[in-house]
Backbone as CSV, one residue per row, in Angstrom:
resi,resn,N_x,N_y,N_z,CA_x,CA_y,CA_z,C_x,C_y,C_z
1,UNK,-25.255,-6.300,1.677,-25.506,-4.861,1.713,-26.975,-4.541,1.448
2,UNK,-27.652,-5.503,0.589,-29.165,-5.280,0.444,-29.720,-5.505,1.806
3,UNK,-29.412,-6.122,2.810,-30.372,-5.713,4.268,-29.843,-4.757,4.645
4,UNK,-28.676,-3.914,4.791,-28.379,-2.902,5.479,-29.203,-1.060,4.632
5,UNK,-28.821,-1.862,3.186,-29.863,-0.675,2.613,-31.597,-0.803,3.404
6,UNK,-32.004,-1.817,3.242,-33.013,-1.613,3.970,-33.309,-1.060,5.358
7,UNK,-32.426,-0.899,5.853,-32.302,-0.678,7.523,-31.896,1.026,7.859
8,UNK,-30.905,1.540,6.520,-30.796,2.565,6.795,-31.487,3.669,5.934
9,UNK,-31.649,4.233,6.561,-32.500,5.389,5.347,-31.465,6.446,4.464
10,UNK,-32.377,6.834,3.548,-31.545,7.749,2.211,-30.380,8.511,3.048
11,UNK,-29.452,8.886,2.594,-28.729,10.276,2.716,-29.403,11.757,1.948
12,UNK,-29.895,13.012,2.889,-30.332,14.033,1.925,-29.522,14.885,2.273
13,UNK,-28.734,15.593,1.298,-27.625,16.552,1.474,-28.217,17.875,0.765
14,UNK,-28.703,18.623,1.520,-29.308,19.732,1.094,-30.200,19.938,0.080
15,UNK,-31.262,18.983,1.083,-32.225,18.645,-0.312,-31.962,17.800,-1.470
16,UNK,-30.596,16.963,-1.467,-30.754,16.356,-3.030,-30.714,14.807,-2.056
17,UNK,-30.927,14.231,-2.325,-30.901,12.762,-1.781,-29.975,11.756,-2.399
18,UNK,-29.536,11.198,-1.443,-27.942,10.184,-2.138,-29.239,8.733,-1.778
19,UNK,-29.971,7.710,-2.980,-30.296,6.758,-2.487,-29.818,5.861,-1.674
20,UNK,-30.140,4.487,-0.124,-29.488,3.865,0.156,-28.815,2.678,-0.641
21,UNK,-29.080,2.714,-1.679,-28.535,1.954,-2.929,-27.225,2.077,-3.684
22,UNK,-27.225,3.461,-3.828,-25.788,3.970,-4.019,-24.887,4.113,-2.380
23,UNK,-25.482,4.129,-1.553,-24.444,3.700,-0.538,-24.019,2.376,-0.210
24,UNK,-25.077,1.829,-0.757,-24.553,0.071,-0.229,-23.316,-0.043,-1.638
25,UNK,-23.709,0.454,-2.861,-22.968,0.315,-3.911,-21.374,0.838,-3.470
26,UNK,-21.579,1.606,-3.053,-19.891,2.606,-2.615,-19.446,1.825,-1.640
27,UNK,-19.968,1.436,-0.545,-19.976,0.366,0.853,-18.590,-0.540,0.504
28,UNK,-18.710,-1.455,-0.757,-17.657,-2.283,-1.298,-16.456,-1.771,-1.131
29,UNK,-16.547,-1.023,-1.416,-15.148,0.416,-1.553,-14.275,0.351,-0.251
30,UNK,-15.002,0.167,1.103,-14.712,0.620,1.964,-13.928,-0.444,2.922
31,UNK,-13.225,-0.179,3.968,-12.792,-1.678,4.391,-13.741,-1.838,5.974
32,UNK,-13.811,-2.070,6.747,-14.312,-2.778,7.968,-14.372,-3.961,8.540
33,UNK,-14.341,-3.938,9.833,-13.590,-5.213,11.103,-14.917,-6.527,10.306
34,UNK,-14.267,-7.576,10.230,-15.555,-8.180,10.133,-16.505,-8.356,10.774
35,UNK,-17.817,-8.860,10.041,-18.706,-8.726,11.118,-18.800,-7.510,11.488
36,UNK,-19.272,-6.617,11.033,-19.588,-5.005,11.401,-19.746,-4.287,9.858
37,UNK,-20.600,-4.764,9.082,-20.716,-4.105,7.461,-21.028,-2.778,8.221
38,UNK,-21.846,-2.630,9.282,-22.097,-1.238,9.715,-21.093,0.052,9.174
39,UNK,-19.873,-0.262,9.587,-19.015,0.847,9.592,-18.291,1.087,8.100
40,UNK,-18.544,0.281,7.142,-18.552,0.155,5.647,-19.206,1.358,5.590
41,UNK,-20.926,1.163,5.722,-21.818,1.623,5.200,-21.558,3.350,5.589
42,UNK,-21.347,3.827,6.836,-20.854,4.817,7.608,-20.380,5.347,7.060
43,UNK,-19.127,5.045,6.587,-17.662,5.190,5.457,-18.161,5.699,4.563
44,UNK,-19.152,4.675,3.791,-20.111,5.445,2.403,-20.876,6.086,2.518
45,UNK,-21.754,6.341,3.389,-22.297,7.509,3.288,-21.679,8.743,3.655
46,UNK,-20.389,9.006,4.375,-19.800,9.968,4.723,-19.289,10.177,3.373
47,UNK,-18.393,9.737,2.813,-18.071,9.629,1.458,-18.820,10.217,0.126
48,UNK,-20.068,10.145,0.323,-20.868,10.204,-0.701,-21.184,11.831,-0.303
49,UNK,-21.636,12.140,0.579,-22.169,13.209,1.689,-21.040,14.396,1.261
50,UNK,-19.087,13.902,1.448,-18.719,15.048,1.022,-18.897,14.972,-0.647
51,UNK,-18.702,14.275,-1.376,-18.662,14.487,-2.467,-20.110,14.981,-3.046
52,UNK,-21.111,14.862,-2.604,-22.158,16.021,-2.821,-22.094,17.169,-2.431
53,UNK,-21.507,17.460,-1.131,-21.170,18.754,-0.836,-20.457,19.500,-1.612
54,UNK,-19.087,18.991,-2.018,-17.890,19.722,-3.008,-18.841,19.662,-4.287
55,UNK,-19.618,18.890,-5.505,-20.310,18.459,-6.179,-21.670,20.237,-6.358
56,UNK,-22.138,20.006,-5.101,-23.057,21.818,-5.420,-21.930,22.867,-4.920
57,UNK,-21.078,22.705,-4.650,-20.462,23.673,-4.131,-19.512,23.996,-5.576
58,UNK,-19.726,23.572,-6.003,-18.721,23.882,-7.490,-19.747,24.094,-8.325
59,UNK,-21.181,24.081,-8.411,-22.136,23.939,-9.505,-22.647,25.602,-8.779
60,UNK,-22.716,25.749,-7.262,-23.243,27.293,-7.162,-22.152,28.009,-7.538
61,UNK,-20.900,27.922,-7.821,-19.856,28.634,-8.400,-19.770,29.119,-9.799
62,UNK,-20.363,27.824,-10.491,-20.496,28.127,-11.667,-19.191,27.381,-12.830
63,UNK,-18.559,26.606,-11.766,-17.301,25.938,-12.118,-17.338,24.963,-13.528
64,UNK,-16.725,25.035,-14.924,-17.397,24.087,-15.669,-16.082,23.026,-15.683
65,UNK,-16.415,21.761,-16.210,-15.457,20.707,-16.014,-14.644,20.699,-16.844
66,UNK,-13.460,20.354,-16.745,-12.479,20.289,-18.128,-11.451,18.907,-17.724
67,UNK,-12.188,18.089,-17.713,-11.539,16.580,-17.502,-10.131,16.322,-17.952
68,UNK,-9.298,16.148,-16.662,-7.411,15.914,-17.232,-7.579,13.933,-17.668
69,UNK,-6.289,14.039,-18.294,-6.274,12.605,-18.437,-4.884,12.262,-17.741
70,UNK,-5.511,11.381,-16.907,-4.754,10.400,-15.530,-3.598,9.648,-15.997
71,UNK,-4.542,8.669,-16.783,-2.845,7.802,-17.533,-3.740,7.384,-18.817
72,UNK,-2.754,6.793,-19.571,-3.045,6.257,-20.553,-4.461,5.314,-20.244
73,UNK,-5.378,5.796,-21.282,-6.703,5.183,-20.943,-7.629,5.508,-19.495
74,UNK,-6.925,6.318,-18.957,-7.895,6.841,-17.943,-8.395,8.114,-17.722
75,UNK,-9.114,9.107,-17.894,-9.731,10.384,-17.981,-10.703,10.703,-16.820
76,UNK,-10.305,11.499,-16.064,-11.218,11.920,-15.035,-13.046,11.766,-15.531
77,UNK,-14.075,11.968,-14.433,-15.186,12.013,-15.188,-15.212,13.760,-14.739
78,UNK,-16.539,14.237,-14.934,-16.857,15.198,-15.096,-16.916,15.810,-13.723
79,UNK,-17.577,14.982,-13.005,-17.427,15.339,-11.840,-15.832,15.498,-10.706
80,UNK,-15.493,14.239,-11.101,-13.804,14.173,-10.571,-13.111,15.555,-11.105
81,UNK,-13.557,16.271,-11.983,-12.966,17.442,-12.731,-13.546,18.636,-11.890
82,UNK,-14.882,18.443,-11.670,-15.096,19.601,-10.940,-14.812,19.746,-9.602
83,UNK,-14.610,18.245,-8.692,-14.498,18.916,-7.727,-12.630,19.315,-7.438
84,UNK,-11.756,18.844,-9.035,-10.656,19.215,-8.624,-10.537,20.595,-8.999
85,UNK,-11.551,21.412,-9.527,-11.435,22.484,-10.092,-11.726,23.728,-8.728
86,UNK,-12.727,23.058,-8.113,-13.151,23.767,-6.614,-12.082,23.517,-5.607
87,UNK,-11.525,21.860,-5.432,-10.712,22.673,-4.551,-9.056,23.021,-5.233
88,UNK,-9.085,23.218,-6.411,-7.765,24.010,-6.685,-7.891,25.788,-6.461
89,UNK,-9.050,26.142,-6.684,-9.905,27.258,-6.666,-9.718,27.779,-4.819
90,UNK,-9.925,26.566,-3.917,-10.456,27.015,-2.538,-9.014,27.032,-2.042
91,UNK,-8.080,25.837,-2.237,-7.322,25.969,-1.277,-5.890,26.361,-1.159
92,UNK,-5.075,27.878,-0.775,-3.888,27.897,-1.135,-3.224,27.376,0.333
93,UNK,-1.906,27.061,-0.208,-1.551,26.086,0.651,0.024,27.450,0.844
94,UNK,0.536,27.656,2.124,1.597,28.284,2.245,3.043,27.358,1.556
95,UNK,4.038,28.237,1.479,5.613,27.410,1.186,5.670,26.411,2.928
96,UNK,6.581,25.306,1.961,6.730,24.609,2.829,7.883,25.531,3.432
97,UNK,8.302,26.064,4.489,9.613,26.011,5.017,10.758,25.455,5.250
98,UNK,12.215,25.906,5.587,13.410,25.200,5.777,13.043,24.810,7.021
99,UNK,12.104,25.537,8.248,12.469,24.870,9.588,11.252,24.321,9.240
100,UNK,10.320,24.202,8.755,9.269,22.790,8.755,9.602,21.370,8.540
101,UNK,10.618,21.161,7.452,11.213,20.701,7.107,12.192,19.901,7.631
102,UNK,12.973,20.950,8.509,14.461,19.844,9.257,13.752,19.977,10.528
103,UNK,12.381,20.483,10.956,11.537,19.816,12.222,11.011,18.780,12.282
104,UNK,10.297,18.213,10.874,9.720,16.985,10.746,10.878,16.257,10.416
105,UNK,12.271,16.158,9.765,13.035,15.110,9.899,13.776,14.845,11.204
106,UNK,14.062,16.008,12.063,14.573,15.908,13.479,13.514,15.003,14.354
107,UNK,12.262,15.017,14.268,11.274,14.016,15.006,12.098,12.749,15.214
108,UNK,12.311,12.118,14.183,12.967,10.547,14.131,13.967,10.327,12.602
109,UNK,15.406,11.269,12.872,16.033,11.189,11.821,16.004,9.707,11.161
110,UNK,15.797,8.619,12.047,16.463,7.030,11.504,15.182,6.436,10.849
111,UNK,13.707,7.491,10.917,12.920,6.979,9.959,13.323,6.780,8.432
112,UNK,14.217,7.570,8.125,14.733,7.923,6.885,15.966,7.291,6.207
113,UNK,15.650,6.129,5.661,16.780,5.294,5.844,17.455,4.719,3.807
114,UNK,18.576,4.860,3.496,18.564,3.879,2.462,18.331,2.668,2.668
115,UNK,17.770,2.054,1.406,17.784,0.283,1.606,18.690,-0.595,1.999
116,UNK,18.222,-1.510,2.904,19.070,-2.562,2.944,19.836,-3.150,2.262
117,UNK,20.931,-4.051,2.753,21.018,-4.910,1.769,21.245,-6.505,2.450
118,UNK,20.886,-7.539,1.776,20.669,-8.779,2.032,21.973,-9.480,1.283
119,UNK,22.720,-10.407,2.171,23.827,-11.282,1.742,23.049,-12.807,1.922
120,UNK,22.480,-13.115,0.456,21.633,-14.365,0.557,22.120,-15.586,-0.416
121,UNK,21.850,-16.319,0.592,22.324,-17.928,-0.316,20.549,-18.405,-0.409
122,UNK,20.581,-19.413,-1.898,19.477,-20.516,-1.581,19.484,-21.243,-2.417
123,UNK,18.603,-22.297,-2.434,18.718,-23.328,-3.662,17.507,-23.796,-3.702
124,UNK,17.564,-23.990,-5.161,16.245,-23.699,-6.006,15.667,-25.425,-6.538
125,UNK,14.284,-25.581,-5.906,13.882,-26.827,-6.532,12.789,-26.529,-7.754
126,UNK,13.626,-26.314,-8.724,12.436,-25.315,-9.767,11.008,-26.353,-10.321
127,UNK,10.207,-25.442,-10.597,8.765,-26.169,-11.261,7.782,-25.299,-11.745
128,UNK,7.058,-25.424,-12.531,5.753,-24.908,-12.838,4.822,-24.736,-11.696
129,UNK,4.078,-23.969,-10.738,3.259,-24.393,-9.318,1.900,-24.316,-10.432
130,UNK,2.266,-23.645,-11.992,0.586,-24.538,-12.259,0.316,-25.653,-12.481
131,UNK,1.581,-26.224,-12.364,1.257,-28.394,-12.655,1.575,-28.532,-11.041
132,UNK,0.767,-29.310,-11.180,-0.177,-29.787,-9.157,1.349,-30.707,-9.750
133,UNK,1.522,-31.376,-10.080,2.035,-32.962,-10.246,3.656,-32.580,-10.056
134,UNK,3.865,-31.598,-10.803,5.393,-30.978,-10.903,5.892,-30.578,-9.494
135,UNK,4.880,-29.538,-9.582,4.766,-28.885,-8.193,4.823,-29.997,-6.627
136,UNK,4.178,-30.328,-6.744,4.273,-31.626,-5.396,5.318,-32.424,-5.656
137,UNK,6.224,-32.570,-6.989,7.446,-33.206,-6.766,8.687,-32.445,-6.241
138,UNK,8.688,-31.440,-6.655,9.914,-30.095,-6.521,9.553,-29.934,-4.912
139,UNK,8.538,-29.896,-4.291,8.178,-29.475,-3.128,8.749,-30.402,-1.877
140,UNK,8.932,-32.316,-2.715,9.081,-33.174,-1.669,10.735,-33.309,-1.915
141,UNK,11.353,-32.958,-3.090,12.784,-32.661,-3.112,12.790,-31.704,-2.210
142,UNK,12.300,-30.725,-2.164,13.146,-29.366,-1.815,13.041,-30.022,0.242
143,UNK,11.909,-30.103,0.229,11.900,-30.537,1.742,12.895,-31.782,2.144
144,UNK,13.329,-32.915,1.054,14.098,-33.695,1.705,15.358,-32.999,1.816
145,UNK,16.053,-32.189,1.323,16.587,-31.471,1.124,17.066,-30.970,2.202
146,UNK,16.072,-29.661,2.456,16.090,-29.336,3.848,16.060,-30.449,4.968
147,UNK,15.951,-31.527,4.799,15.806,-32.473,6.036,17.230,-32.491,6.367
148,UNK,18.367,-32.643,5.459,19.652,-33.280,5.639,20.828,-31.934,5.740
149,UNK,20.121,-31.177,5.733,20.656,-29.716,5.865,21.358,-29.351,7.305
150,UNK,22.350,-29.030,7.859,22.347,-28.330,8.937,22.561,-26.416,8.983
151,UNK,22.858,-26.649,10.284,22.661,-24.919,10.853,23.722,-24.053,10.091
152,UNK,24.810,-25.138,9.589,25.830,-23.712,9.228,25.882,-23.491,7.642
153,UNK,26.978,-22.752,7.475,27.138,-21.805,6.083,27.613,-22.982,4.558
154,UNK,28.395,-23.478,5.776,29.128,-24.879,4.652,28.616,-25.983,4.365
155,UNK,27.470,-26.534,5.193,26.743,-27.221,4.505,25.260,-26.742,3.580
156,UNK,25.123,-25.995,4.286,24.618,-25.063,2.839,25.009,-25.253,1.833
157,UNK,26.284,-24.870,1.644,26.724,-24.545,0.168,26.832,-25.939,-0.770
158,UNK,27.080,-26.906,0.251,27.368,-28.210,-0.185,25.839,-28.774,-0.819
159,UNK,25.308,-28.697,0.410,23.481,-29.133,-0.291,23.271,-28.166,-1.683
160,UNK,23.851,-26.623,-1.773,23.247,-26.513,-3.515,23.600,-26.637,-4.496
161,UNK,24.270,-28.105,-4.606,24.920,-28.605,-5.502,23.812,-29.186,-6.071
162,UNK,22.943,-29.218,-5.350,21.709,-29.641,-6.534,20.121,-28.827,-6.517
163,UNK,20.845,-27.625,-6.268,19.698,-26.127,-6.793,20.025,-26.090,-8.153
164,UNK,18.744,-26.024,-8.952,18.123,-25.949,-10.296,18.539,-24.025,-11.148
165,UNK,19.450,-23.375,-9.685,19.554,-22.707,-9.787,21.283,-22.073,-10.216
166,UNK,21.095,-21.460,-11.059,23.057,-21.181,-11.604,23.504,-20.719,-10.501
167,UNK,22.861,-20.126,-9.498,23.834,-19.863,-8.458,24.278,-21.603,-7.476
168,UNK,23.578,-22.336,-7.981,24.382,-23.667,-7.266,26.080,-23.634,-7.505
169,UNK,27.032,-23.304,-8.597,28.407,-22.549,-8.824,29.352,-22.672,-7.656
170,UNK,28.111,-21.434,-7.128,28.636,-20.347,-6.147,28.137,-20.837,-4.724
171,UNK,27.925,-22.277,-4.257,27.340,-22.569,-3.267,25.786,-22.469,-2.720
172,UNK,25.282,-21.453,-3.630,24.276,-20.865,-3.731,23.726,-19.616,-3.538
173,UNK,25.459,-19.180,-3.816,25.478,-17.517,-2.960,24.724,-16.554,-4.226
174,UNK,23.861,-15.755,-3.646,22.927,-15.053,-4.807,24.375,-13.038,-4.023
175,UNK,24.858,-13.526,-3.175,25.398,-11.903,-3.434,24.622,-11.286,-2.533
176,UNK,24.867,-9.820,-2.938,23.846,-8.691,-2.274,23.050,-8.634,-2.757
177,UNK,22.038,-8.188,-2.260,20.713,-8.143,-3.126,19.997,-7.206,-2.294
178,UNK,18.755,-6.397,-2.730,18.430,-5.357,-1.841,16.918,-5.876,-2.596
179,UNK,15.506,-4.595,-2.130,14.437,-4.422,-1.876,14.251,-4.758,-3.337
180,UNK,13.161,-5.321,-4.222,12.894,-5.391,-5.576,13.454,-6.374,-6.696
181,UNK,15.066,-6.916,-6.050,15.931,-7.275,-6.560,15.391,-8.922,-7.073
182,UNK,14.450,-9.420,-6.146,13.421,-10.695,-6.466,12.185,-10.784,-6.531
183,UNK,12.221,-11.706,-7.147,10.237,-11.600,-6.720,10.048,-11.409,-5.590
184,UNK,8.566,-11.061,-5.386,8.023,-10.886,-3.939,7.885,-11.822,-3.063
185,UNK,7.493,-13.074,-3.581,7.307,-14.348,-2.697,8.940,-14.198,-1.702
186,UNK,9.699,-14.287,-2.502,11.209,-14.554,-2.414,11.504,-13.449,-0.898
187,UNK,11.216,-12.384,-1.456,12.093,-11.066,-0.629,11.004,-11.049,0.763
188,UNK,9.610,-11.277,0.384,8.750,-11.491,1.784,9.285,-12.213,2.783
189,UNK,10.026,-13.542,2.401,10.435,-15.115,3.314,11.584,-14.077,3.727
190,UNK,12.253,-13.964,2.727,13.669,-13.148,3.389,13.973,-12.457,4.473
191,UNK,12.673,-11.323,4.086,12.374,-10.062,5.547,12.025,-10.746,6.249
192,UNK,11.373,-11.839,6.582,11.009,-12.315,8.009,12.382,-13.422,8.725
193,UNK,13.480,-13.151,7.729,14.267,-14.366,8.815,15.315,-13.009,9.504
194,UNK,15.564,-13.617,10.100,16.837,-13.180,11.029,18.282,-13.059,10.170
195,UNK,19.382,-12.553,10.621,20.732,-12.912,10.307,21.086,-14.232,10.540
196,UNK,21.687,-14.627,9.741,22.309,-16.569,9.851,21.369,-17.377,9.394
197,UNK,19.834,-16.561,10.040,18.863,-18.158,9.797,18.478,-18.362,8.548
198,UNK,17.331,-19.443,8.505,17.153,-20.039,6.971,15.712,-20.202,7.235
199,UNK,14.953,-20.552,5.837,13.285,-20.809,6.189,13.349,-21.938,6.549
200,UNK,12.610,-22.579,7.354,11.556,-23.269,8.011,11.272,-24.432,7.343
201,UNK,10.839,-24.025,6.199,9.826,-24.743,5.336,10.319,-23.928,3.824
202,UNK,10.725,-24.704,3.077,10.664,-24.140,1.471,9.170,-23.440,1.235
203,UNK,10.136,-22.155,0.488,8.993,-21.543,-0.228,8.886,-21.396,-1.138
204,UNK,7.291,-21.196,-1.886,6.804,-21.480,-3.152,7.266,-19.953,-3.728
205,UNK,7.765,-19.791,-4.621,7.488,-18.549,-5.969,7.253,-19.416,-7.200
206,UNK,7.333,-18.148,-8.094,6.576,-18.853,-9.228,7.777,-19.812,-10.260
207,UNK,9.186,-19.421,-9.260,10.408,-20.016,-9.924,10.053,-21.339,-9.530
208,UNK,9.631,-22.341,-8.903,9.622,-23.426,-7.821,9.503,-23.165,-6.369
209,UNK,10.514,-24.165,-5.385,10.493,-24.088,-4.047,11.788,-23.635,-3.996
210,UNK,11.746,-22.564,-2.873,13.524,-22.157,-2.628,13.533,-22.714,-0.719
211,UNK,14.759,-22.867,-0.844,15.555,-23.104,0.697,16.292,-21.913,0.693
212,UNK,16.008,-20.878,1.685,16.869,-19.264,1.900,17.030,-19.662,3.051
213,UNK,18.415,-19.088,2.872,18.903,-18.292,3.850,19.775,-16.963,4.251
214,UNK,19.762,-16.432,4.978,20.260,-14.944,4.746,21.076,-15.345,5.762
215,UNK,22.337,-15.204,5.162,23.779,-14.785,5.557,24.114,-13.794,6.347
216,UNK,24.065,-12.531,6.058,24.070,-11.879,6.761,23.542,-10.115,6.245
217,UNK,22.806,-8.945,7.223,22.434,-8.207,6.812,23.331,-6.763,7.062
218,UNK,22.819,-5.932,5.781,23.716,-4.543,5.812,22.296,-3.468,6.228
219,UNK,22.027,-2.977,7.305,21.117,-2.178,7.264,21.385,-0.581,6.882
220,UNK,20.038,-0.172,5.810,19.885,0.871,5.196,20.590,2.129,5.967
221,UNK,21.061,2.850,5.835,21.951,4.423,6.292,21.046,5.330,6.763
222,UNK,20.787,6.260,7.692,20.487,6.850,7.888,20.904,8.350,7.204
223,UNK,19.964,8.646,5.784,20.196,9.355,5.095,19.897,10.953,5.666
224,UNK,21.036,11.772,5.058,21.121,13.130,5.712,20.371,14.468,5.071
225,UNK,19.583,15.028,6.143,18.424,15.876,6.009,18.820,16.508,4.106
226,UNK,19.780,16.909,3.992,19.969,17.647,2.301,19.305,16.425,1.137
227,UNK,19.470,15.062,1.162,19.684,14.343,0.539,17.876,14.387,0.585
228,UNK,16.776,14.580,2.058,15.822,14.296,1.937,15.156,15.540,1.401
229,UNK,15.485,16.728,1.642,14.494,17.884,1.406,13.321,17.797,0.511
230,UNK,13.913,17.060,-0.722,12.732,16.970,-1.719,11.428,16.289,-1.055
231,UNK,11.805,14.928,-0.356,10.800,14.280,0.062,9.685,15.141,1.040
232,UNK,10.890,15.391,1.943,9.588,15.909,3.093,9.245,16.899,2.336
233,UNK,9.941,18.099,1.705,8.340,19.373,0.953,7.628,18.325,0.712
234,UNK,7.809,17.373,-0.205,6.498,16.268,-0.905,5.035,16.453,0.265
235,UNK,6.255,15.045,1.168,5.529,14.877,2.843,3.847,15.992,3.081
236,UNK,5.331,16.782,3.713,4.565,18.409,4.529,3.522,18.736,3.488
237,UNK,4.131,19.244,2.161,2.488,19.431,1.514,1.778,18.760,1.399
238,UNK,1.283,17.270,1.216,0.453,16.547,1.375,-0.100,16.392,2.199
239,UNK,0.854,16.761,3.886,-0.217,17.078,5.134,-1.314,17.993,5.230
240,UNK,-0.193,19.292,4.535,-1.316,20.361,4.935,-2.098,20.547,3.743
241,UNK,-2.216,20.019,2.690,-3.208,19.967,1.652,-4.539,19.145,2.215
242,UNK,-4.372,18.064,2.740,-5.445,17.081,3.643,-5.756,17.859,4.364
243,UNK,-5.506,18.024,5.538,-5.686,19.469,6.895,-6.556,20.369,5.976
244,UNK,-5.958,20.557,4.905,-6.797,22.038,4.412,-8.069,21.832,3.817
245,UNK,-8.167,20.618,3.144,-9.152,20.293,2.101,-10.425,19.284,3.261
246,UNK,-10.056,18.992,4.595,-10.813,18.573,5.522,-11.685,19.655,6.151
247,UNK,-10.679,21.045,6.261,-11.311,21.980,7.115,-12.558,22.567,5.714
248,UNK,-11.786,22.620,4.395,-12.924,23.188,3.774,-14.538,22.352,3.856
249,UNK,-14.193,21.149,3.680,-15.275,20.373,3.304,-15.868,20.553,5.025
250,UNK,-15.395,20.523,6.359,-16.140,20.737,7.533,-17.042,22.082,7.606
251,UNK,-16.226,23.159,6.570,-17.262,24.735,6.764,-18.261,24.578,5.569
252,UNK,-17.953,23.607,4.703,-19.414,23.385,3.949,-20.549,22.769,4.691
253,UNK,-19.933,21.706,5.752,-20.969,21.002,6.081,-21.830,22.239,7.000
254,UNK,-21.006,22.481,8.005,-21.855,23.911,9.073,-22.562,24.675,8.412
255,UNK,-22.386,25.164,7.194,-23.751,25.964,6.125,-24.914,24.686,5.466
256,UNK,-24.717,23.687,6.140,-25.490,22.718,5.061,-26.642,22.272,5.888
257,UNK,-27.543,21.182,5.533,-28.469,20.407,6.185,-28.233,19.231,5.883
258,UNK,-28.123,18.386,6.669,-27.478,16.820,6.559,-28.431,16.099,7.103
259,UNK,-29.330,14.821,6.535,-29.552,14.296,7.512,-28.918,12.551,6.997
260,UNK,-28.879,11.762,7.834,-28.704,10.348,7.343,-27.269,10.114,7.379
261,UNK,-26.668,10.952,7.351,-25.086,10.791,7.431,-24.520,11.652,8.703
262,UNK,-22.972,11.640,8.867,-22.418,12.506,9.744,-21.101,12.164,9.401
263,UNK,-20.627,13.645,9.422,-18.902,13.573,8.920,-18.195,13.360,10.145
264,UNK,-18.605,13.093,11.597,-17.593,12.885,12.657,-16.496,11.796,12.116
265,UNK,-15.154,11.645,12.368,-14.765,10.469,12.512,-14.822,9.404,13.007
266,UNK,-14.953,8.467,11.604,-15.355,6.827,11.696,-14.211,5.819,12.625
């Protein structure tokens, strides 16, 4: 970012100047294609550009800060206070409506779905993955394992007679299980198999190596517009709060003088 500061010049937002230093600093923040820090930098200075704008636009108001506290141990700064004070000040937002409402869930009622649920067997070659030594043994079980395995349900169950896991019992049947219900390593491998199939290749969590397979799936319900209302008001106001708080910060810029930056979309 230190050659691109060199390359681009300051941001001055109505006379006050954002150094290219604090844009390369904000830059981090930002994501971009690799190979193209360009559009980082873009990002940050647009970034920086509105938040100077909202920043005098709350100081010619006369707005003083009264910093909320976020969460435990976190407190807005002074500025984060003022510019929530300007735009609580700028922007009223209308009621969401009943037909706004069952218009945006009529778009694609089956976006709106309860969770799945997963009917999963597996068996567990447990280990520490912070011992290299443990770890590379559990890993060459679990794979011989899988070597002698076939396609169906019953030899499954037979091979987890020697999963490290209490569901070995039960063949290795873990039940239903839905979104959260495992670690993440676990439920990631899961979502990517199919009905019937099994992984590939044992996967690592922090339990050991597992051999999954998913039995079979219950897909989530298509939950009915009453059950969602709460969400979409959520939704809808968060649209038109963005929409609103974009158009304000665009009629600051048209009264302003910009140079070095530009709020077009990146």
């Amino acid at each position: 970012m230190a050659i691109l500061a060199s390359l681009h010049p300051d941001v001055i937002v109505n006379g006050e100047t954002i150094p290219a230093a604090a844009i390369a600093s904000e830059a981090q923040n930002h994501a971009a294609p690799r190979g193209k820090p360009g559009i980082a930098w873009r990002k940050a200075a647009q970034a920086l550009t509105i938040r100077a704008l909202l920043l005098q636009e709350a100081r010619r108001r006369g707005l003083v800060p009264d910093p909320m506290e976020l969460a435990p141990g976190r407190t807005e700064t002074e500025d984060e206070a003022l510019i929530r004070a300007l735009l609580d000040q700028s922007i009223t937002l209308p009621p969401i409506t009943e037909e706004a409402m069952r218009a945006e869930w009529m778009k694609d009622p089956s976006r709106f779905r309860s969770a799945p649920l997963w009917d999963v067997s597996h068996i567990l070659c447990a280990c520490d993955p912070r011992d290299e030594a443990e770890s590379a043994a559990a890993l060459a079980r679990a794979r011989a394992i899988l070597a002698r395995l076939g396609d169906d349900a019953r030899g499954f169950a037979a091979a987890a007679g020697q999963s490290d896991c209490g569901s070995r019992a039960a063949g290795g049947h873990l039940g239903q299980i839905g979104p959260g219900d495992t670690v993440p390593e676990f439920e990631s491998a899961l979502r990517a198999l199919p009905e019937g199939g099994m992984t590939p290749d044992p996967v690592q969590s922090r339990h050991g190596w597992h051999i999954i397979r998913l039995n079979a799936t219950a897909p989530g319900q298509v939950l009915p517009f009453e059950t969602l209302r709460p969400r979409l008001a959520e939704a809808l106001e968060k649209m038109a709060w963005a929409r609103a708080s974009q158009a304000f910060v665009a009629a600051l810029a048209r009264q302003s003088v910009i140079s070095g930056a530009s709020l077009d979309p990146i």
